[in-house]
N, C-alpha and C positions, 0 to 999 in steps of 0.2 A: 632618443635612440637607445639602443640595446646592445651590448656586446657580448658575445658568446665566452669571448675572453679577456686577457688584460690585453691592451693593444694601445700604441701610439694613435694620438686624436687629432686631426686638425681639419679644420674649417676653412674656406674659401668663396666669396663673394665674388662674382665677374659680373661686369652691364655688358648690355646685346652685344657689346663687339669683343668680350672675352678679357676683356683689359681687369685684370684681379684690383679690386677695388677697398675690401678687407679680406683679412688674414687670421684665423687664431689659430693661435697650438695649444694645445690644451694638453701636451703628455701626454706619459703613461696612464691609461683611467683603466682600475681594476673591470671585471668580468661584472655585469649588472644593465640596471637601468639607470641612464644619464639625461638630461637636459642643459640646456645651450641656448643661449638670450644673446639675439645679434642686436648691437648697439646700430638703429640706420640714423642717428641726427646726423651725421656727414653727408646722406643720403640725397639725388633729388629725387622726387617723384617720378618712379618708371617701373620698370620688368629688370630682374634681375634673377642670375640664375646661385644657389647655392650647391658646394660641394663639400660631402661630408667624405673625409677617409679615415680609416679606420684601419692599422693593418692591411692585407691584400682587400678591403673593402672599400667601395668607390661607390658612393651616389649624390647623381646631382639631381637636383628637383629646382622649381620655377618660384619665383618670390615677386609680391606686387609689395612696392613702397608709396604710400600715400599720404598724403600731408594736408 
């Protein structure tokens, strides 16, 4: 991900029924280009949805875990 600016970071993992499953904060991360390694060995195999915020920024996008 990319931020325009320095912004507050955190991450969120929810399965199909929204129940937060993992969590990161990752701080403050200066203005740039960042990457973000989600640990899924607690995972089982399914559809999971991830949410990146950033600041007034919010995206979730779909994640498959397979084992």
């Amino acid at each position: 991900f990319e931020l325009a600016n320095s912004s507050e970071v955190m991450l969120e993992v929810t399965d199909m029924t929204g129940r937060i499953v993992l969590q990161y904060n990752k701080g403050n991360k200066p203005a740039g280009k960042h990457s973000m390694e989600i640990n899924t060995e607690s995972l089982k195999a399914g559809v999971y949805f991830y949410t990146l915020k950033a600041g007034s920024f919010v995206d979730t996008k779909r994640m498959i875990v397979a084992k």
